[in-house]
N, C-alpha and C positions, 0 to 999 in steps of 0.2 A: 431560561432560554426561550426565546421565540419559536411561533413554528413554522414560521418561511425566514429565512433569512442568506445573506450571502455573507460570506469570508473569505477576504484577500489572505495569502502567508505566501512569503518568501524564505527561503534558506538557503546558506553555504554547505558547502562541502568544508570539512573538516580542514583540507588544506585552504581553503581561499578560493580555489579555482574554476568550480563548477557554482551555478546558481539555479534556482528552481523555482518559479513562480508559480502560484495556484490560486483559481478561484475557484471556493466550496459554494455550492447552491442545496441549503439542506431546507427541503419543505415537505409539506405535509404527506404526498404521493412517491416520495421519493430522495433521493441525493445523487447530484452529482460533480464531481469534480475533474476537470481540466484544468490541465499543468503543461507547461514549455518546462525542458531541464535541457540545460549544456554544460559541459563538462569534458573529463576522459573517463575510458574506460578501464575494466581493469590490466589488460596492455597496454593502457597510458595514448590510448588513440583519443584522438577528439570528437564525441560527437554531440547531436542535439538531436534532440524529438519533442513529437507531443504528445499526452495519453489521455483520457478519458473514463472514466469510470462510472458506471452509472449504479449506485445500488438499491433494493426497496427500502420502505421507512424504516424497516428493522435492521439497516446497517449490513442485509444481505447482496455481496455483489450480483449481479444480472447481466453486464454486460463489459469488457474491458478492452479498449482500442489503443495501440499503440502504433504511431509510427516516425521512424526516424526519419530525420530531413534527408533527403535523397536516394532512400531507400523505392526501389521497387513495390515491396508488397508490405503490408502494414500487419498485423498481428492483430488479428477480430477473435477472442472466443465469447461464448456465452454459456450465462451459469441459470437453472430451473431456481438458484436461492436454496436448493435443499441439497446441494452436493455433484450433480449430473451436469455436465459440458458438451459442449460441443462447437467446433469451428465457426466462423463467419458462415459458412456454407451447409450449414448442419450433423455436418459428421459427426458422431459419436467420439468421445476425449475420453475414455474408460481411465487412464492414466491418471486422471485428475479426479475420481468418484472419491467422494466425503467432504472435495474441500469447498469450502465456503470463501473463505478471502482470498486474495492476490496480495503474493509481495511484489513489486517492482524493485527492482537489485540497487536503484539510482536513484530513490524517491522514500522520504521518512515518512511520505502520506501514507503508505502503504499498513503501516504502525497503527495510524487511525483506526481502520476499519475492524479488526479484533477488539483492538479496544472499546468503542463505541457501542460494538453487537453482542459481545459479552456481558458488559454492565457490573463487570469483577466487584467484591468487596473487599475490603483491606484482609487479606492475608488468602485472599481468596486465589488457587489457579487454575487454567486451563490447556493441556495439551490439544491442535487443532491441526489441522492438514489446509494448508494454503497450496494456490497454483502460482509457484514461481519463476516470473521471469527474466531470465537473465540478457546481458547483454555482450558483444554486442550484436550474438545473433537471432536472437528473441526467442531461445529455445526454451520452453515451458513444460515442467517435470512438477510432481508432488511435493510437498514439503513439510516435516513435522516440526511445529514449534510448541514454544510454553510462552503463556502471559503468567503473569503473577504480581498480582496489584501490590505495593508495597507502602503508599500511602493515595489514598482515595482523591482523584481526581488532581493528581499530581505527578506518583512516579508508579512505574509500571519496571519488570524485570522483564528481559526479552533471554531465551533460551532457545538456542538451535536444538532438536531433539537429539539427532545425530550427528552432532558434531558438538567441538569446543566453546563454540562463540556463543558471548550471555554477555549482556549491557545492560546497565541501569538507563531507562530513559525516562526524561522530563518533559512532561504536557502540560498543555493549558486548558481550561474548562471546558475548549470544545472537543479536549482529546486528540488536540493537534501536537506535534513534535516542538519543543521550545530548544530541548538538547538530546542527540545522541552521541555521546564522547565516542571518538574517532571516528566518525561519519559525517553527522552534520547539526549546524547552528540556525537556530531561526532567527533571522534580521529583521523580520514585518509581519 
């Protein structure tokens, strides 16, 4: 792999109806990714946003912007890269202390970033605390997951820590989402 490069990826939502466009900018100082998604939510509302991520070269997020189309106030926090948050504004995010990645609740990109910053070997796992954000009122709480590489730079097992939900997901060499069965399909 190069080490400036850019990558287009689009995906469906599992039903058809939602789509997501992203272009990854991954170079030597850094990565970052913006993406448009529309779709519904999980009340079946319709919405669209755009988000932002920006992480260092080690796959550590640093910065995460979300905002819905017609929303008032967008969703700014930021991360030191070693666990510590805090608002657009600097407030202190104690709520969100140890996590490194961001899931976004609408977006399989979100998938990338553990994978990437991990570097798992085959049979290798990791339990890790993400700051997840839900929709669609962008409220952001802690969250414990598990990776668990299953075949090396192909499939990966996703495991809610406290809860039921656990998917086998299929990536491509950059560690982008190709399938998450009942969630979402990559078309581009």
């Amino acid at each position: 792999m190069a080490d400036e490069h850019t990558i287009v990826a689009r995906w469906r939502d599992w039903a058809g109806e939602g789509l997501e466009h992203l272009i990854l900018q991954v170079g030597v100082s850094g990565i970052v990714a913006e993406a448009t998604v529309i779709g519904t939510d999980d009340g079946g509302g319709p919405f669209a946003l755009t988000y932002r991520i920006s992480c260092d070269p080690k796959w550590c997020v640093r910065t995460l912007e979300v905002l819905p189309l017609g929303a008032a106030q967008p969703l700014h926090i930021a991360s030191d890269g070693a666990g510590a948050w805090t608002t657009g504004t600097g407030n202190p995010l104690p709520i969100l202390n140890g996590a490194i990645d961001v899931d976004i609740q609408v977006t399989p990109f979100t998938n990338t970033l553990p994978i990437r910053r991990l570097g798992l070997g085959k049979g290798e796992s990791a339990e890790i605390v993400v700051a997840y954000v839900s929709l669609p009122d962008l409220s952001v709480t802690a969250d414990r997951q598990r990776y668990t590489c299953l075949e090396l730079g192909r499939r990966y097992r996703y495991d809610s820590v406290d809860g039921d939900f656990s998917r086998e997901i299929e990536i491509d060499g950059d560690g982008l989402v190709i399938e998450y069965p009942g969630l979402f399909r990559r078309v581009l």
